[in-house]
N, CA and C atoms as a LAMMPS dump frame, in Angstrom:
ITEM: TIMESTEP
0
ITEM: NUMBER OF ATOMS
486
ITEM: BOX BOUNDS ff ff ff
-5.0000000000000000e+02 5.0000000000000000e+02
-5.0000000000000000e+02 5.0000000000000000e+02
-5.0000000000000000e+02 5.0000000000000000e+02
ITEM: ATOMS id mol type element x y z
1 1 1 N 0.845 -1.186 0
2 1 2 C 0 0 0
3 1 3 C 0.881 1.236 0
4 2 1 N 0.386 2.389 -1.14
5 2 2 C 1.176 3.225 -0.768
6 2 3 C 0.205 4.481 0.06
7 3 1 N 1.301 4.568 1.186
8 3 2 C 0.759 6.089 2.127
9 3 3 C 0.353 7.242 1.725
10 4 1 N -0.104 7.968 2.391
11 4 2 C 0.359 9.489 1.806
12 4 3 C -1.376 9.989 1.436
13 5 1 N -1.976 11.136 2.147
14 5 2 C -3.672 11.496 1.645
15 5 3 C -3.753 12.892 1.554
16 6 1 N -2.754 13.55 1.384
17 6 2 C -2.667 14.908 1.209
18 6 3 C -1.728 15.22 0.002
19 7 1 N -2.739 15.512 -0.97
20 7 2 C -1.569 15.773 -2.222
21 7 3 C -2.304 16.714 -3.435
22 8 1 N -1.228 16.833 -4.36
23 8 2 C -1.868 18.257 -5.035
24 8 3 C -0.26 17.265 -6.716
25 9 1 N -0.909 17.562 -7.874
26 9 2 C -0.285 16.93 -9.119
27 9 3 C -0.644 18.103 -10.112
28 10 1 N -0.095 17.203 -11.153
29 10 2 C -0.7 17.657 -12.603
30 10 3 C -1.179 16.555 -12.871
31 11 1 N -2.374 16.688 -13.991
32 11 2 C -3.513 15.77 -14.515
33 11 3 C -2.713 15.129 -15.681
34 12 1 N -2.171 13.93 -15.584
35 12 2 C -1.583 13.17 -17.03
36 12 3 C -2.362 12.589 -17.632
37 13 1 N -3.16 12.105 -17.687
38 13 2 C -4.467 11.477 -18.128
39 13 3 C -6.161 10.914 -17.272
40 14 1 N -6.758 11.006 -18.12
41 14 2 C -8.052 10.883 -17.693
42 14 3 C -8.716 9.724 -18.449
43 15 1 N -9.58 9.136 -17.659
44 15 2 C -10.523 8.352 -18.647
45 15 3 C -11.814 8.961 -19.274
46 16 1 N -12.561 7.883 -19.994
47 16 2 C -13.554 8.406 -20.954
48 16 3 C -14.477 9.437 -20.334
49 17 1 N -14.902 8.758 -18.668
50 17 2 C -16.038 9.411 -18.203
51 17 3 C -15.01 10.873 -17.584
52 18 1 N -14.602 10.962 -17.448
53 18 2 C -14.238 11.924 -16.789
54 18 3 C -14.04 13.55 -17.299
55 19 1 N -15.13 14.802 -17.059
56 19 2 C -15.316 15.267 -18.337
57 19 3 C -15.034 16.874 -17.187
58 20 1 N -14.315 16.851 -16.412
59 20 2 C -13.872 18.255 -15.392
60 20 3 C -12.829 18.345 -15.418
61 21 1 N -11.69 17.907 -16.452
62 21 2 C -10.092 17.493 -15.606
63 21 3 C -9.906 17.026 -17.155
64 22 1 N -8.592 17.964 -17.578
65 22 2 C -8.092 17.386 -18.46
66 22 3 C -6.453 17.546 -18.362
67 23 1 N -6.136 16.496 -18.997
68 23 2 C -4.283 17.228 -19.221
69 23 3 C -3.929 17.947 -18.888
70 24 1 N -2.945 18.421 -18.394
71 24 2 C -1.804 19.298 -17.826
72 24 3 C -2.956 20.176 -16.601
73 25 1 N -3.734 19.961 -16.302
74 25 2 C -4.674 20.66 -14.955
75 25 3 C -4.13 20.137 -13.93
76 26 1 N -3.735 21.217 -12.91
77 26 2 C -3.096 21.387 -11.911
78 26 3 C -4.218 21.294 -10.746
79 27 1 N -4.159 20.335 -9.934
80 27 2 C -5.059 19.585 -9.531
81 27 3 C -4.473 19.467 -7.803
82 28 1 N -5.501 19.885 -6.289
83 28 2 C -5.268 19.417 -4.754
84 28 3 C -6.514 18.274 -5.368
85 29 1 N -5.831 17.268 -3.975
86 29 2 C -7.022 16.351 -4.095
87 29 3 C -7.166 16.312 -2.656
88 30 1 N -8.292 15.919 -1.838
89 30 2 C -8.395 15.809 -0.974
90 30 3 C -8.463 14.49 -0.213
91 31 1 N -8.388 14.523 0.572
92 31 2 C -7.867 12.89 0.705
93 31 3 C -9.442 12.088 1.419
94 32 1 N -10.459 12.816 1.293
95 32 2 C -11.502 11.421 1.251
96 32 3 C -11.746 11.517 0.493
97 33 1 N -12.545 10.204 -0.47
98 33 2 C -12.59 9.854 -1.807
99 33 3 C -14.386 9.526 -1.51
100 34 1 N -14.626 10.551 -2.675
101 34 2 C -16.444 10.801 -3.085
102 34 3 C -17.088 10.851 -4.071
103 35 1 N -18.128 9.896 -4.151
104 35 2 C -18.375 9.724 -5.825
105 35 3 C -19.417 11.604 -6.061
106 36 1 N -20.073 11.888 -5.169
107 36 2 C -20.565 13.589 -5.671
108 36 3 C -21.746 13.272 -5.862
109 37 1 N -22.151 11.893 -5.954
110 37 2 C -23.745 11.494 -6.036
111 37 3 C -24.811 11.156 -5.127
112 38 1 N -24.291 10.418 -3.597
113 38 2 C -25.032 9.672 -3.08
114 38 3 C -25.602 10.606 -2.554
115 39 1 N -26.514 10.469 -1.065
116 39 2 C -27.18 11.399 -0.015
117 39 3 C -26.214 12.241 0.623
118 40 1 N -25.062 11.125 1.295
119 40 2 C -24.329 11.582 1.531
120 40 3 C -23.264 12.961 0.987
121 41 1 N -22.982 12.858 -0.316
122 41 2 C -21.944 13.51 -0.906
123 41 3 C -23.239 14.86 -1.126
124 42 1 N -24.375 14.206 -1.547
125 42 2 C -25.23 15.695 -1.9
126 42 3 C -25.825 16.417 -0.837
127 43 1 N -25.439 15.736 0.32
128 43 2 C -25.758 16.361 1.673
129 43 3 C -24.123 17.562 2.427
130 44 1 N -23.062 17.388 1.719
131 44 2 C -22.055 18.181 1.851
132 44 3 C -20.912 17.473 2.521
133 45 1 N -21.33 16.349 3.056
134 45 2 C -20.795 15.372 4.166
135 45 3 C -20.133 14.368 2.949
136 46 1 N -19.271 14.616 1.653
137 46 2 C -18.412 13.632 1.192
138 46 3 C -17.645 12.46 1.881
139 47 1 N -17.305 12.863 3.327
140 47 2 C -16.534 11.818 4.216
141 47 3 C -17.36 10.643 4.652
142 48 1 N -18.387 10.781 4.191
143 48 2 C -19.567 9.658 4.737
144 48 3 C -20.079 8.77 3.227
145 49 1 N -19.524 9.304 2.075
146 49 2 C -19.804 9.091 0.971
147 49 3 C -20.486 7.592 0.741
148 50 1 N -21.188 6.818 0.254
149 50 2 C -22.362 5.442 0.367
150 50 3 C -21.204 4.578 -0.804
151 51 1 N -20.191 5.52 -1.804
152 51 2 C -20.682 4.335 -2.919
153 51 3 C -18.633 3.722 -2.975
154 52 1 N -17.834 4.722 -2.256
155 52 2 C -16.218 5.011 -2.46
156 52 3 C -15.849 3.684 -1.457
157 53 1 N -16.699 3.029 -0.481
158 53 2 C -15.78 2.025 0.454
159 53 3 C -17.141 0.763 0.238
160 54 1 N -17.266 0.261 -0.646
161 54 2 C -18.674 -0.673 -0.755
162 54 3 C -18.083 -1.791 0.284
163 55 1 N -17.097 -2.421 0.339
164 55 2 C -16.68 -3.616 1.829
165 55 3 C -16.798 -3.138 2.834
166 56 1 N -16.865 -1.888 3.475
167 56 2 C -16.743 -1.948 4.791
168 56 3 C -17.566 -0.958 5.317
169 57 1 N -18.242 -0.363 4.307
170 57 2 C -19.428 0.646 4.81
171 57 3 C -20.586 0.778 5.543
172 58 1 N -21.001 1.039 6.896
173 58 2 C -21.853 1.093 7.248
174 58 3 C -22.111 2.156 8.172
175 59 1 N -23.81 1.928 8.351
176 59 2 C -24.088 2.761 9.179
177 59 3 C -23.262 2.568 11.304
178 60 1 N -23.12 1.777 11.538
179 60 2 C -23.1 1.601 12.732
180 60 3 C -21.57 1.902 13.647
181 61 1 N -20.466 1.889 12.579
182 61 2 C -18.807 2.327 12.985
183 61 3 C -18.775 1.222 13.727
184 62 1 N -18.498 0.015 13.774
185 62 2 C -17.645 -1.038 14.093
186 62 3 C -16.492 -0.633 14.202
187 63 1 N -15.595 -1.532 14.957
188 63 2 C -14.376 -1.556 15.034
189 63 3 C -13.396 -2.237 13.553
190 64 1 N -13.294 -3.072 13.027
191 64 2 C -13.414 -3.39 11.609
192 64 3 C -13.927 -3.654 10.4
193 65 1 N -15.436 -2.809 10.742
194 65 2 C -15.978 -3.328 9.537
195 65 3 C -16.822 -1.827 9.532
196 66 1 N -18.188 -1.635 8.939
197 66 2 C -19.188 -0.366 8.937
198 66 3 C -18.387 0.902 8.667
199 67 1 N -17.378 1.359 8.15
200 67 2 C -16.805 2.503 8.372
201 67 3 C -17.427 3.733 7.161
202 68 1 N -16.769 4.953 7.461
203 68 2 C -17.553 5.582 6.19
204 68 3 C -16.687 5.506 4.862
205 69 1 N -16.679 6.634 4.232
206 69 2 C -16.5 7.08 3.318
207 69 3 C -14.612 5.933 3.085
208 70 1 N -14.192 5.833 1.558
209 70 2 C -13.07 5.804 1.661
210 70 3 C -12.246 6.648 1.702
211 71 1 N -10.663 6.725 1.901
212 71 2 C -9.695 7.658 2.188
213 71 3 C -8.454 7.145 1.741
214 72 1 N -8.058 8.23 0.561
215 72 2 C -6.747 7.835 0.495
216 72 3 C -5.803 7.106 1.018
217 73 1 N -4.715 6.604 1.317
218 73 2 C -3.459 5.715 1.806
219 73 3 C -3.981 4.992 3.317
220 74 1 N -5.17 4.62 3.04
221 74 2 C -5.452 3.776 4.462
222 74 3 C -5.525 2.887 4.256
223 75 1 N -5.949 1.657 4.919
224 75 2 C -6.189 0.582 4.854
225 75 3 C -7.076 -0.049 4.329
226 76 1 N -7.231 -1.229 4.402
227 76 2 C -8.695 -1.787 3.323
228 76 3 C -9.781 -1.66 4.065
229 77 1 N -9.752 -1.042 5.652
230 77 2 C -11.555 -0.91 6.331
231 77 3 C -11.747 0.725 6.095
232 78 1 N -10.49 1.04 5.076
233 78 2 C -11.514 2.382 4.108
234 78 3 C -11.064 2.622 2.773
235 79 1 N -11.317 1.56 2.097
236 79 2 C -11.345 1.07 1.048
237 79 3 C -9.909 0.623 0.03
238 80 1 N -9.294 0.757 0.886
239 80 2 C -7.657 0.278 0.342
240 80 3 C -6.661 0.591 -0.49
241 81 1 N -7.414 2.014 -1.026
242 81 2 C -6.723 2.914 -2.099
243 81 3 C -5.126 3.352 -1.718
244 82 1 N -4.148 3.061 -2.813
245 82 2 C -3.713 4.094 -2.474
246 82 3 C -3.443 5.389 -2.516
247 83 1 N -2.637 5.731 -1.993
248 83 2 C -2.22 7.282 -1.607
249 83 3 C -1.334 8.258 -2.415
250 84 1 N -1.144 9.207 -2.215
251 84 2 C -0.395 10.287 -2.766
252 84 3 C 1.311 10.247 -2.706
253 85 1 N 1.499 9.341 -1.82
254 85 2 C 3.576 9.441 -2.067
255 85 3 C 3.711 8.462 -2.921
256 86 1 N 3.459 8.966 -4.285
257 86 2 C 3.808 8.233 -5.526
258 86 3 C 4.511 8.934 -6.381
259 87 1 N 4.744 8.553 -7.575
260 87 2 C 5.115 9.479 -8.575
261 87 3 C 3.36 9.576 -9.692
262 88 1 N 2.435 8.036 -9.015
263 88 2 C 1.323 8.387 -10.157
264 88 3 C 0.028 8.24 -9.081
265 89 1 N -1.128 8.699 -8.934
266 89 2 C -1.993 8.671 -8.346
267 89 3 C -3.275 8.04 -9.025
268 90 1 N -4.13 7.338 -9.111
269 90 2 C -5.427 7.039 -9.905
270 90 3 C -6.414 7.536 -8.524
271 91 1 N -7.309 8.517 -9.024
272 91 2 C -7.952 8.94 -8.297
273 91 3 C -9.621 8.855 -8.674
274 92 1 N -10.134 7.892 -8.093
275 92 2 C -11.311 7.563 -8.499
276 92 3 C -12.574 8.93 -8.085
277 93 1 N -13.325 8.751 -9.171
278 93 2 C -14.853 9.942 -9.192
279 93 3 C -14.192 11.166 -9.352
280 94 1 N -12.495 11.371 -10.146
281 94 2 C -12 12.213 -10.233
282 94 3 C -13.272 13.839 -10.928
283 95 1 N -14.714 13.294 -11.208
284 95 2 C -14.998 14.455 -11.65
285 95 3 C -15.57 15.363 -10.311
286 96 1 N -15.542 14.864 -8.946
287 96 2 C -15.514 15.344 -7.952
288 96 3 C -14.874 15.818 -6.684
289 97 1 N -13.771 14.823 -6.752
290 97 2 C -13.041 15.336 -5.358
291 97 3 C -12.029 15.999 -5.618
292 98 1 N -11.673 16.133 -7.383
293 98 2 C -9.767 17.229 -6.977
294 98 3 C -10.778 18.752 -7.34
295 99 1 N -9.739 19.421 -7.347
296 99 2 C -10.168 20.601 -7.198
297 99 3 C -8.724 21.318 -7.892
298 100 1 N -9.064 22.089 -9.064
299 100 2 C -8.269 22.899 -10.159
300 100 3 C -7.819 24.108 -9.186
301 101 1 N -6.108 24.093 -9.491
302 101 2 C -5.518 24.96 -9.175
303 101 3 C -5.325 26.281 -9.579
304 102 1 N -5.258 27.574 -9.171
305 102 2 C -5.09 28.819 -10.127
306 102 3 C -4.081 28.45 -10.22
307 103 1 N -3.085 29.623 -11.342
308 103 2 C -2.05 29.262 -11.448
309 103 3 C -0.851 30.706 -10.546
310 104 1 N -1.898 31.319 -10.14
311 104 2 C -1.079 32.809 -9.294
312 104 3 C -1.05 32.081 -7.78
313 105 1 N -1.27 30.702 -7.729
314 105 2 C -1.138 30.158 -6.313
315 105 3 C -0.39 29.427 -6.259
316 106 1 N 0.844 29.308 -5.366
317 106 2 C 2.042 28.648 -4.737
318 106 3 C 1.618 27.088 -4.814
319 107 1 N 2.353 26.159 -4.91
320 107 2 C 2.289 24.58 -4.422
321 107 3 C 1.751 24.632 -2.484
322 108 1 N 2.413 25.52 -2.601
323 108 2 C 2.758 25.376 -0.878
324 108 3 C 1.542 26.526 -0.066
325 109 1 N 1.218 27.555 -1.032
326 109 2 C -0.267 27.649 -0.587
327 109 3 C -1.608 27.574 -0.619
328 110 1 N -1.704 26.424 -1.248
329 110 2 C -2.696 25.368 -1.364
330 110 3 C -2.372 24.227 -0.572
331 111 1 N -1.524 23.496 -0.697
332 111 2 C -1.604 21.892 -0.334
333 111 3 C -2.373 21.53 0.941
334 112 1 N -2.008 22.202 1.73
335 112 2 C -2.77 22.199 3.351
336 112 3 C -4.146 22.42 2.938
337 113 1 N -4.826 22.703 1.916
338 113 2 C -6.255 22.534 1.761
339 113 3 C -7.286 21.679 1.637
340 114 1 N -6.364 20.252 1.243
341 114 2 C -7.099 19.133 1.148
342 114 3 C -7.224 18.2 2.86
343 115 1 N -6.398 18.96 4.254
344 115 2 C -6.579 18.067 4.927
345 115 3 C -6.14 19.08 6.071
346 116 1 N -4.958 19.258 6.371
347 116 2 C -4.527 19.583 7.51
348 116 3 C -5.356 21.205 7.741
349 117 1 N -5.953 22.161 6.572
350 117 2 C -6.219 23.712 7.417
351 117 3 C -7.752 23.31 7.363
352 118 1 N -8.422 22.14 6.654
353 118 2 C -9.953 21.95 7.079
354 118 3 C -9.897 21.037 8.228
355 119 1 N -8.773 20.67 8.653
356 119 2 C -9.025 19.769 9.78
357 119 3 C -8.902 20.902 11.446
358 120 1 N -7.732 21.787 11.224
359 120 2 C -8.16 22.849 12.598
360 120 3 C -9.15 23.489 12.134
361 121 1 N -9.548 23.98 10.742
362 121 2 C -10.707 24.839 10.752
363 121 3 C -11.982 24.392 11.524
364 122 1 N -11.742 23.169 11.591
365 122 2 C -12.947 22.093 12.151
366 122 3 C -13.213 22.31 13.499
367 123 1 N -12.089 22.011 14.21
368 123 2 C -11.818 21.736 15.372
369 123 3 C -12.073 23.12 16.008
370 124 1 N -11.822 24.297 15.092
371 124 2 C -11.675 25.585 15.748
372 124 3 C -14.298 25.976 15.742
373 125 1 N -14.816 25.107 14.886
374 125 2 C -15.839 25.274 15.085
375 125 3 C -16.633 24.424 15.976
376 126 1 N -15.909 23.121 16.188
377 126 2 C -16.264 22.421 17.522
378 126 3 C -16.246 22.973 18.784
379 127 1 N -15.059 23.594 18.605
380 127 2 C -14.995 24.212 19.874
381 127 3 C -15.613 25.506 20.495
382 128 1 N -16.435 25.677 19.303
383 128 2 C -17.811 26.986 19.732
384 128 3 C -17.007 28.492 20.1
385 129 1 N -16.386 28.372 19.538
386 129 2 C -15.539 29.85 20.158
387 129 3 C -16.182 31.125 20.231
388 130 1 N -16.501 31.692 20.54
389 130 2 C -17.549 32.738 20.281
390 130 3 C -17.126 34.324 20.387
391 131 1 N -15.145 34.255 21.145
392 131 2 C -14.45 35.535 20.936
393 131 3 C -14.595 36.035 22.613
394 132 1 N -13.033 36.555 23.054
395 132 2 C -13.189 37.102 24.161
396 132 3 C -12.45 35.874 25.217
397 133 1 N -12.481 34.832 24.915
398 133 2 C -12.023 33.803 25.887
399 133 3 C -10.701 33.122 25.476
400 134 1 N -10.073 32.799 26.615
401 134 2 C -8.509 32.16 26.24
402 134 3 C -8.67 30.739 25.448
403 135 1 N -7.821 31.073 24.643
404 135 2 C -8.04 29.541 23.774
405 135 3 C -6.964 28.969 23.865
406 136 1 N -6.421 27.423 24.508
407 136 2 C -5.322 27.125 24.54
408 136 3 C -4.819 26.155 23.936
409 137 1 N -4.056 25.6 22.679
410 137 2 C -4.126 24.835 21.447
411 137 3 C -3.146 23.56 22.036
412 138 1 N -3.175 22.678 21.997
413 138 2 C -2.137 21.601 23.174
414 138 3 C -1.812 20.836 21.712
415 139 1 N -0.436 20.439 21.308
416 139 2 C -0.172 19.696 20.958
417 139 3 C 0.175 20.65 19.362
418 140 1 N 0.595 21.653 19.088
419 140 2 C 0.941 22.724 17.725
420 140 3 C 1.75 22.307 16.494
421 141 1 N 0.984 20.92 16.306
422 141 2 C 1.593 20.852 14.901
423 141 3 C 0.771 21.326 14.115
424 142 1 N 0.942 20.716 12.721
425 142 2 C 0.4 21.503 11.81
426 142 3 C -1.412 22.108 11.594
427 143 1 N -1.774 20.901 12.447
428 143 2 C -3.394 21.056 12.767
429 143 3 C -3.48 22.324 14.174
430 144 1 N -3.057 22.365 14.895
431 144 2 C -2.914 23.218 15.736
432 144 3 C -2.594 24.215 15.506
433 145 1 N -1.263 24.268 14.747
434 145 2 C -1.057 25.899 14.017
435 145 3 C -2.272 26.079 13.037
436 146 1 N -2.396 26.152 12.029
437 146 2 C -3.955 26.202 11.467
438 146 3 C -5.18 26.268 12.226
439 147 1 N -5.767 25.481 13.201
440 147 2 C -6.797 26.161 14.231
441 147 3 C -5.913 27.784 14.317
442 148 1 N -4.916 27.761 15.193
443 148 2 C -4.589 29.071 15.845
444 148 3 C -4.64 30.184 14.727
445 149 1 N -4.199 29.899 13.347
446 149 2 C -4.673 30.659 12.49
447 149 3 C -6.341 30.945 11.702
448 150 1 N -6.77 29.728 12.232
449 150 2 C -7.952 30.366 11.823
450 150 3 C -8.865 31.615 13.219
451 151 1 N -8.456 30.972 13.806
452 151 2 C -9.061 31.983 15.253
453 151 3 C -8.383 33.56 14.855
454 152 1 N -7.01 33.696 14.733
455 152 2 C -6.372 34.796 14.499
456 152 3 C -7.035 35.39 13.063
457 153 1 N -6.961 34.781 12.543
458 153 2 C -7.619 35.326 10.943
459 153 3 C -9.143 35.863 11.063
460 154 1 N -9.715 34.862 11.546
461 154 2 C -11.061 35.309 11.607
462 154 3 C -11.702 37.137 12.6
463 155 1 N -10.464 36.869 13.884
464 155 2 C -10.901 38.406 14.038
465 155 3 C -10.079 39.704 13.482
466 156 1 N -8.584 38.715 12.816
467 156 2 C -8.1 40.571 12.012
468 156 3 C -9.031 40.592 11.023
469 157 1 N -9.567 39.524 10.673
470 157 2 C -10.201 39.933 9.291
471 157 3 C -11.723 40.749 9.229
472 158 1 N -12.421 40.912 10.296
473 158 2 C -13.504 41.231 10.598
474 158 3 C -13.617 42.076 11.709
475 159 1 N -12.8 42.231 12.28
476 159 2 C -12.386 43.16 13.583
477 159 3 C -13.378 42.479 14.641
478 160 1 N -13.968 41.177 14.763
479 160 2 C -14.509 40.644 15.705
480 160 3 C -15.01 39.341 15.435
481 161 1 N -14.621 38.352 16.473
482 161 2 C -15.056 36.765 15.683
483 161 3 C -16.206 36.6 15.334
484 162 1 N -16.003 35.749 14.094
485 162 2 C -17.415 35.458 13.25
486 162 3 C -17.875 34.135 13.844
């Protein structure tokens, strides 16, 4: 299996169905894998996707079996794909989950978009923040720095948290 669920390419080829993505398109992918059709994916919730992990999908989250959506470089109880530390990627329902790069944007400020700045962005709305209170981030890697930037961003950018 190869690792790796955070990644960003150029498009070398496509198949027949695939009609969003052509050649040389500069392409983040995100690392859960969504066909863009089911309830799930048309409900906004791609990570829960019905049709990307058909062996091990269910409603109930078992310990090895029921899980959701598949995900890049994991294992086969989410669907066994692999991952992005390749030199080639096959990225299935490609007409939904990558996402076209501008070209006035850095490698390096994008890539964190497919995983690590929606994952503190997350965490920074779990945590109900509502502005005014100490927020204390434990553990500042890259998910942690990203929460702390989204908290910081959100009130220079508005002069008060949103």
């Amino acid at each position: 299996m190869v690792m790796g669920h955070e990644f960003m390419g150029i498009v070398e080829e496509t198949g027949p169905q695939v009609t969003e993505l052509k050649k040389g398109d500069r392409v983040v992918v995100p690392f859960p894998i969504a066909c863009g059709g089911c309830f799930f994916c048309g409900h906004g919730l791609p990570g829960h996707c019905e049709n990307s992990n058909p062996e091990k999908y269910g409603p109930e989250g078992g310990i090895l079996t029921e899980k959701g959506g598949a995900l890049f470089g994991y294992t086969d109880i989410y669907g066994g794909y692999d991952g992005g530390q390749a030199q080639y990627v096959r990225v299935p329902y490609a007409n939904f989950g990558p996402r076209k790069v501008r070209s006035d944007f850095t490698d390096e400020q994008v890539l964190f978009l497919t995983d690590i700045f929606p994952t503190g962005y997350t965490a920074v709305g779990w945590g109900e923040i509502k502005g005014g209170e100490t927020v204390a981030v434990f553990g500042c890697g890259p998910v942690g720095i990203d929460g702390t930037e989204v908290c910081v961003g959100a009130r220079s950018a508005t002069g008060h948290w949103t």
